[in-house]
KOLLUM-939693 format. One record per residue (C-alpha): residue number from 1; residue in three letters; x, y, z. Coordinates in nm, 2 decimals. Example, Ala and Ser with C-alpha at 12.3 -4.5 7.8 and 13.67 -1.06 7.14 Angstrom:
REM KOLLUM-939693
- 1_ALA_1.23_-0.45_0.78
- 2_SER_1.37_-0.11_0.71
REM end
This chain:
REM KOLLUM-939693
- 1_UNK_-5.62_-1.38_-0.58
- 2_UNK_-5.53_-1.59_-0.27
- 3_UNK_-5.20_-1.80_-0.26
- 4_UNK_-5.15_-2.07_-0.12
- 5_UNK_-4.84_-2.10_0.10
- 6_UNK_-4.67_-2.34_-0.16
- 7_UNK_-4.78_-2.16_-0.39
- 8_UNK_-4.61_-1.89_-0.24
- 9_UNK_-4.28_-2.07_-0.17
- 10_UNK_-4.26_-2.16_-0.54
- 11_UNK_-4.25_-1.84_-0.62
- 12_UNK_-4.01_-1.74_-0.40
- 13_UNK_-3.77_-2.00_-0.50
- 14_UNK_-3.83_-1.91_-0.88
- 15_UNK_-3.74_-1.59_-0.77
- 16_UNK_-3.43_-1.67_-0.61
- 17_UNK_-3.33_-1.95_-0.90
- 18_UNK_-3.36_-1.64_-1.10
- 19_UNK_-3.10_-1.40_-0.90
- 20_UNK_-2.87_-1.68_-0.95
- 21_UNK_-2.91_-1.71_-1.30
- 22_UNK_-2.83_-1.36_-1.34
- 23_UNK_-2.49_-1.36_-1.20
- 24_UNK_-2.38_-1.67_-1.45
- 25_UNK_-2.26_-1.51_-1.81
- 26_UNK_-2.18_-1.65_-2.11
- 27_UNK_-1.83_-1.71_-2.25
- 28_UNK_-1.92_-1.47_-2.58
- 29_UNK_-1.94_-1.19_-2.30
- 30_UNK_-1.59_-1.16_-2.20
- 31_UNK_-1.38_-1.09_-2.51
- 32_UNK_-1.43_-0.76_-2.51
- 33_UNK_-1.34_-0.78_-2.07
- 34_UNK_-1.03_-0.99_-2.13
- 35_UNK_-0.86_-0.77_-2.46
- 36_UNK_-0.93_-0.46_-2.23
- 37_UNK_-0.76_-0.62_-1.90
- 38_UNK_-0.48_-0.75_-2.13
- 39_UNK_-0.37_-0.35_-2.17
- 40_UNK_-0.45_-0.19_-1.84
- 41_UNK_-0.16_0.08_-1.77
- 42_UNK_0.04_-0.04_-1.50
- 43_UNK_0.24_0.24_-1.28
- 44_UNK_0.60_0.20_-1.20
- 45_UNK_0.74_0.17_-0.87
- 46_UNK_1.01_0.45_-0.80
- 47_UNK_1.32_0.15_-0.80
- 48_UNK_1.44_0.00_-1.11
- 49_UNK_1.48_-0.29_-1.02
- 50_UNK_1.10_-0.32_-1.00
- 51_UNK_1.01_-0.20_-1.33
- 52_UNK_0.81_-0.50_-1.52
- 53_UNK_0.88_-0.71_-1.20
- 54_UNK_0.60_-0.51_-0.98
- 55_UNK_0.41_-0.30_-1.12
- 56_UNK_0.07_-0.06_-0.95
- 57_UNK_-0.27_-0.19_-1.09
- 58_UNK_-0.59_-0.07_-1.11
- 59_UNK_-0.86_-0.25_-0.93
- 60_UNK_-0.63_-0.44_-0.71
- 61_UNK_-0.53_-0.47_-0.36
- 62_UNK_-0.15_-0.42_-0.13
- 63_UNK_-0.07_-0.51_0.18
- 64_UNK_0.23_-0.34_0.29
- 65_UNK_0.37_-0.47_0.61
- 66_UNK_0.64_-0.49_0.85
- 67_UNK_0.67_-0.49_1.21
- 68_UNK_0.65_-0.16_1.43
- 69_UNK_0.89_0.14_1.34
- 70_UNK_0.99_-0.06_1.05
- 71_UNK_0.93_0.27_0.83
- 72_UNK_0.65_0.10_0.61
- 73_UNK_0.40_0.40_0.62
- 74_UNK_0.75_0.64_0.56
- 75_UNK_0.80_0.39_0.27
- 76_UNK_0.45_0.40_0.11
- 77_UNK_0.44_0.76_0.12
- 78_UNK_0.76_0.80_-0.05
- 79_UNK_0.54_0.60_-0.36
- 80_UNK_0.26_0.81_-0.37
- 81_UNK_0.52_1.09_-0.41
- 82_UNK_0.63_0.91_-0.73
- 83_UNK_0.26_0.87_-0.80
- 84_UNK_0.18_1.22_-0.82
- 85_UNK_0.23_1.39_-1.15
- 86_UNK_0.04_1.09_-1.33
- 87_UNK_-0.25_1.01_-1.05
- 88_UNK_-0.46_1.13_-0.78
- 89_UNK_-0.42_0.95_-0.41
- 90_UNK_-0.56_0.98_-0.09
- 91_UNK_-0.37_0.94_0.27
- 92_UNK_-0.60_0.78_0.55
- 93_UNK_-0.35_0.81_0.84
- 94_UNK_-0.55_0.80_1.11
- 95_UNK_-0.24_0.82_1.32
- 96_UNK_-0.07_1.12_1.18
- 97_UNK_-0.17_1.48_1.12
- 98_UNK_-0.24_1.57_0.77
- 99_UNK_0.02_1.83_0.84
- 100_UNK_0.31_1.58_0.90
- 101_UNK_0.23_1.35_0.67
- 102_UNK_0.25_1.63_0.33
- 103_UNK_0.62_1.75_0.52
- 104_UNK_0.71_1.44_0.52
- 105_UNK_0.67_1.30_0.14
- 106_UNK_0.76_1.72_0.04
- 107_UNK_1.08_1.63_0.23
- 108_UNK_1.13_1.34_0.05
- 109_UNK_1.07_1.51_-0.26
- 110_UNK_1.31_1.79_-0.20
- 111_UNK_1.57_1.57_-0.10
- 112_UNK_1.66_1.72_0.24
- 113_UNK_1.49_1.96_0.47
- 114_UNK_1.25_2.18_0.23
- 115_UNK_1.26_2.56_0.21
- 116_UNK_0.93_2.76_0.30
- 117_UNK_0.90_2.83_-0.07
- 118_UNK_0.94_2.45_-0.16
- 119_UNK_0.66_2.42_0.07
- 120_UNK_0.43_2.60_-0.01
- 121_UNK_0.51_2.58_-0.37
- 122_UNK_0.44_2.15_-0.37
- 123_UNK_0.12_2.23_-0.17
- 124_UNK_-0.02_2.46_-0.47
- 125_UNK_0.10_2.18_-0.72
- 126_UNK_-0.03_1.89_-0.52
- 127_UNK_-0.38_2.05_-0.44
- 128_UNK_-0.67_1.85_-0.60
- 129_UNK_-0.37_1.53_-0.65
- 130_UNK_-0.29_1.46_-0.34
- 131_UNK_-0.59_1.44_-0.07
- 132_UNK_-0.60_1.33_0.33
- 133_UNK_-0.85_1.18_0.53
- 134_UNK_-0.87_1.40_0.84
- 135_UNK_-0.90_1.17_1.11
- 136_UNK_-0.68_1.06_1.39
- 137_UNK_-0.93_0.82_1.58
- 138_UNK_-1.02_0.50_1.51
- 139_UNK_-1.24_0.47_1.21
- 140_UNK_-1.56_0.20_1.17
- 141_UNK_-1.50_-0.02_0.89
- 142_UNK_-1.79_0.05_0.72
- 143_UNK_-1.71_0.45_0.73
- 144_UNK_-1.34_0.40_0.59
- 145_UNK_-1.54_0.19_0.29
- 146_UNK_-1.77_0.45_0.22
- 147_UNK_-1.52_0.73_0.20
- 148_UNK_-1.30_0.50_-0.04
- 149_UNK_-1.62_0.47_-0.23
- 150_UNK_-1.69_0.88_-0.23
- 151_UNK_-1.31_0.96_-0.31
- 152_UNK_-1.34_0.78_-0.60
- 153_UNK_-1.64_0.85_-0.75
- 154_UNK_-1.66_1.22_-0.66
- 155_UNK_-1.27_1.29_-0.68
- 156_UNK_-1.14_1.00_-0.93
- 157_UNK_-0.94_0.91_-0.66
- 158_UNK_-0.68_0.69_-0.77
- 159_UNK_-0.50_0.52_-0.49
- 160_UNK_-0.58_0.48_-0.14
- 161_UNK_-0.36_0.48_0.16
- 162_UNK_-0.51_0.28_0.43
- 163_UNK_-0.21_0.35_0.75
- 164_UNK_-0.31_0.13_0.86
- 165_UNK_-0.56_-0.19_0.96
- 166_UNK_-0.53_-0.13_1.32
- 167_UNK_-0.69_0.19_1.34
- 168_UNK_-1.03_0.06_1.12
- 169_UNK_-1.22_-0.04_1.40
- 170_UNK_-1.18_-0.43_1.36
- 171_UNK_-1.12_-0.63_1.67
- 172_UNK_-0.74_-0.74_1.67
- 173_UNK_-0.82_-0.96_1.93
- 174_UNK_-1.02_-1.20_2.08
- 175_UNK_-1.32_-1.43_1.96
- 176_UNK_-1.46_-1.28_1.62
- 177_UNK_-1.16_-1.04_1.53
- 178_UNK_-1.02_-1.28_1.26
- 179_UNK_-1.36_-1.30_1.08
- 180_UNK_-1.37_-0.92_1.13
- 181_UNK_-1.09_-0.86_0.96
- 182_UNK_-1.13_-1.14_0.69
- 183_UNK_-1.46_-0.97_0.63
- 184_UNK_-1.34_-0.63_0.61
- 185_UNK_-1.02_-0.72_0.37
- 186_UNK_-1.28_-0.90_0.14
- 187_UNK_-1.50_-0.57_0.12
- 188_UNK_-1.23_-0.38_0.02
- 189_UNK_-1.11_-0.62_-0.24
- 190_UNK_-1.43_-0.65_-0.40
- 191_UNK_-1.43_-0.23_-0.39
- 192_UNK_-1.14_-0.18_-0.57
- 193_UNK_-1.23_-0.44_-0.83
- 194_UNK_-1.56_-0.28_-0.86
- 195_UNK_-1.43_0.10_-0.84
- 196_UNK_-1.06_0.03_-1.01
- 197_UNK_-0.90_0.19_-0.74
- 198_UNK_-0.62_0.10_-0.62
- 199_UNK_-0.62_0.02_-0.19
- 200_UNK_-0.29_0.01_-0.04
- 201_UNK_-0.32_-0.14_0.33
- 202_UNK_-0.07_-0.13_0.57
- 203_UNK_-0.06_-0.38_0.87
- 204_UNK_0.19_-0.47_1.12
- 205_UNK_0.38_-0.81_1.18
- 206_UNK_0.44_-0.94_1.47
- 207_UNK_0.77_-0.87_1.69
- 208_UNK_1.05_-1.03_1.49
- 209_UNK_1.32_-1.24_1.69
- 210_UNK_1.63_-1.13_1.80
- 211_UNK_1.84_-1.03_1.45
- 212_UNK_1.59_-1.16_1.22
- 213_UNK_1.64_-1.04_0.87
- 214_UNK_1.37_-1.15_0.71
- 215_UNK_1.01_-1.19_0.77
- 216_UNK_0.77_-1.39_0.53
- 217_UNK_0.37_-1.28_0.45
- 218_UNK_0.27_-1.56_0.75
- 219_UNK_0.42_-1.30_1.03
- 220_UNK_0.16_-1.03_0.95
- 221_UNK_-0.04_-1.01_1.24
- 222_UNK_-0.42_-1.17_1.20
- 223_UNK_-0.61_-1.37_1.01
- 224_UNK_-0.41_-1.61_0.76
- 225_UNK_-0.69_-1.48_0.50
- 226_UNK_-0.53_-1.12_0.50
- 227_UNK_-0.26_-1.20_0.28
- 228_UNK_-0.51_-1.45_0.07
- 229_UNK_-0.74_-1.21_0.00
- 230_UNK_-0.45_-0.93_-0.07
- 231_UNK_-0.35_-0.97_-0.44
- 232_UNK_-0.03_-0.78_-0.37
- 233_UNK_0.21_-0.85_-0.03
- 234_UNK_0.51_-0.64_0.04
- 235_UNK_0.67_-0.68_0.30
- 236_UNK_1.00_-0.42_0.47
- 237_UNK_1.24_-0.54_0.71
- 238_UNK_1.48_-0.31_0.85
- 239_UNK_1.81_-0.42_0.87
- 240_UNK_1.84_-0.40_1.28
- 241_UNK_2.15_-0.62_1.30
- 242_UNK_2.37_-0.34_1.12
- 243_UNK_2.20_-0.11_1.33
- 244_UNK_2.33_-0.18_1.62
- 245_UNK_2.71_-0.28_1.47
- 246_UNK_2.68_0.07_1.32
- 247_UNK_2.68_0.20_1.71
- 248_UNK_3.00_0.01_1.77
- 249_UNK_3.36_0.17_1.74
- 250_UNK_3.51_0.01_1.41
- 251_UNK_3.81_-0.11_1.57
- 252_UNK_3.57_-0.34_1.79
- 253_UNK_3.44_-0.50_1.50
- 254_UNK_3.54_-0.82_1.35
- 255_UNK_3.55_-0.93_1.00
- 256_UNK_3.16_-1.09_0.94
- 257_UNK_3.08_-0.78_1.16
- 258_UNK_3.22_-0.57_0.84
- 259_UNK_3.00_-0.78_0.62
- 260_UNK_2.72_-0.70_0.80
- 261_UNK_2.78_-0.29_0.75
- 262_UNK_2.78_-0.31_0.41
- 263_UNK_2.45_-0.49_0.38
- 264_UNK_2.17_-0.29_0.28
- 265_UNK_1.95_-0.07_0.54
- 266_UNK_1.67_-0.26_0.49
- 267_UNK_1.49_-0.54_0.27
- 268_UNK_1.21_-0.49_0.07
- 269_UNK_1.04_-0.81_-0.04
- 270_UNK_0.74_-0.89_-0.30
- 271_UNK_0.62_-1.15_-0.07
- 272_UNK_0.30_-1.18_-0.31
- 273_UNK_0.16_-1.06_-0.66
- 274_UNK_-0.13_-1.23_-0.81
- 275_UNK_-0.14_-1.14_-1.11
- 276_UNK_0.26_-1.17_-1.25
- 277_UNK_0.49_-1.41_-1.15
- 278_UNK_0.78_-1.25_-1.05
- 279_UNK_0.85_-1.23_-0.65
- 280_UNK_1.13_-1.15_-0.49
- 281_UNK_1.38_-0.86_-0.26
- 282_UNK_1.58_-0.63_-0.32
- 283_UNK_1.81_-0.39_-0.07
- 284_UNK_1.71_-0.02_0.00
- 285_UNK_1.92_0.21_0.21
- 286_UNK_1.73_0.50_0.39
- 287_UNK_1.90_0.87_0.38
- 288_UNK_1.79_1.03_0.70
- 289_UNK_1.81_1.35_0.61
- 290_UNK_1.53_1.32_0.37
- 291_UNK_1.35_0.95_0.45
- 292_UNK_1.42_0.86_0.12
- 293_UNK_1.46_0.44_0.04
- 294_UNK_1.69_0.42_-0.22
- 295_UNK_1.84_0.15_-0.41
- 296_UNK_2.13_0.00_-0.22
- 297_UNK_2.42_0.10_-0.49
- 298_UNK_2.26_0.40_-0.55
- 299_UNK_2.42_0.66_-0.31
- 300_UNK_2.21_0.98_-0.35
- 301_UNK_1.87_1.09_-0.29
- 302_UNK_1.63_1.00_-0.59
- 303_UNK_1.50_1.28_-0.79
- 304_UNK_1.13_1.29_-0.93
- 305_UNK_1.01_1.24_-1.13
- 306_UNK_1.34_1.17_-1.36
- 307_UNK_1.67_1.34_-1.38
- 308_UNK_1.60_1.51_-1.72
- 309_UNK_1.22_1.61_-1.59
- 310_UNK_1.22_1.99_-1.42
- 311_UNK_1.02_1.87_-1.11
- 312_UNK_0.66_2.05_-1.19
- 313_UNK_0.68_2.22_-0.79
- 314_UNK_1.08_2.27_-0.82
- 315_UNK_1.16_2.63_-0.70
- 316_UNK_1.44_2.84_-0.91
REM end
């Protein structure tokens, strides 16, 4: 049979009216879609004060951010921590050593410094829960989508740590590097709706002024459509003003000087959350001994997962 070429253009556009009309559902379709989304399990954070405000969902995805040496990726781990005895995570820093990055959250965890024991004790525990990404180059975007892809589907990964945008192989720069990364932040969305995984990304802002305190979702360095396509923004400022008053000898110090000491370390703020209403800060202190953020009026290192819960790595 010979076609003619219009003959063969009507086919093709039949063809294509067709895809279309197979991505267009019915209303009837989506009771079952919406009662289901109505009770997906939400994961606490590890503060309070977040509990029903901000919440971890599946299929969704966070932007943490905050400008360099802020202690976001410090901060993120200290929630997959929390994460642990309930879900599986991955770590993709591509600018730390798997190594550090465990001793860091099993410091956290312990508190303080952790004994060989603890150590190695958490690692037993935490094998086939907590999983790294052993890379310290720069990573093609389409290679750090595939292996979110394989970690979920071959691991039932959970959560992802992205640490962080820079390091994915996306211009940051330069003609082409905001679609790049619009692009790339668009794929990922649509991968954790698809997969229900949950992507955390961490970016950097750019270099706050001189004793800023705060720092709103429109400082996060790059495209505008980072944050638009992110359905969660948080955002950590660290206190620096206090910082360097805490340097000073007291008797130097005048009275709003005072004030400033007894602010919090650092503020964490939901700068976005699509899905729930609620944004807002709230103050954190950081214990150096452990990198712990804990609530400001809090004093002590948190314990996980719950002061009446014997940790499940704890060593007698």
């Amino acid at each position: 049979m010979i076609f003619s070429e219009q003959h063969l253009d009507r086919l093709i556009a039949d063809a294509e009216a067709q895809l279309e009309l197979d991505s267009v559902i019915s209303t009837a379709s989506l009771a079952g879609e919406i009662i289901d989304r109505r009770v997906v399990p939400a994961t606490r954070m590890p503060w309070s004060r977040l509990h029903g405000r901000f919440d971890l969902r599946a299929g969704e995805v966070t932007v943490w951010a905050g400008d360099n040496g802020s202690g976001k990726s410090l901060l993120v781990g200290q929630v997959i921590g929390w994460l642990l005895p309930i879900q599986d995570c991955l770590i993709a820093s591509m600018e730390m050593r798997p190594s550090e990055t465990v001793h860091r959250i099993a410091t956290q965890l312990a508190g303080g410094q952790p004994s060989d024991d603890f150590v190695r004790a958490f690692c037993t525990w935490a094998d086939q829960r907590l999983w790294l990404y052993d890379r310290l180059d720069t990573v093609e975007s389409a290679r750090v989508l595939q292996m979110i892809r394989a970690v979920r589907s071959q691991l039932g990964v959970e959560h992802v740590v992205i640490d962080s945008l820079v390091k994915c192989g996306i211009k940051q720069d330069g003609d082409g590097a905001w679609t790049a990364q619009t692009q790339f932040v668009d794929k990922l969305q649509h991968l954790a709706k698809s997969t229900d995984v949950h992507i955390h990304l961490i970016a950097h802002t750019r270099k706050p002024e001189r004793d800023a305190t705060r720092i709103s979702k429109h400082d996060i360095r790059g495209a505008s459509q980072i944050t638009d396509l992110a359905d969660n923004v948080i955002l950590l400022t660290r206190n620096r003003r206090k910082e360097a008053l805490a340097q000073l000898p007291r008797e130097a110090l005048e009275a709003a000087d005072l004030e400033v000491l007894a602010e919090p370390d650092a503020l964490l703020t939901v700068a976005k959350q699509r899905h729930h209403s609620w944004e807002g800060s709230m103050g954190l202190d950081y214990l150096p001994e452990c990198g712990q953020y804990i609530r400001h009026d809090r004093g002590s290192a948190m314990p996980w997962p719950a002061p009446h819960h014997r940790l499940p790595w704890e060593v007698a």
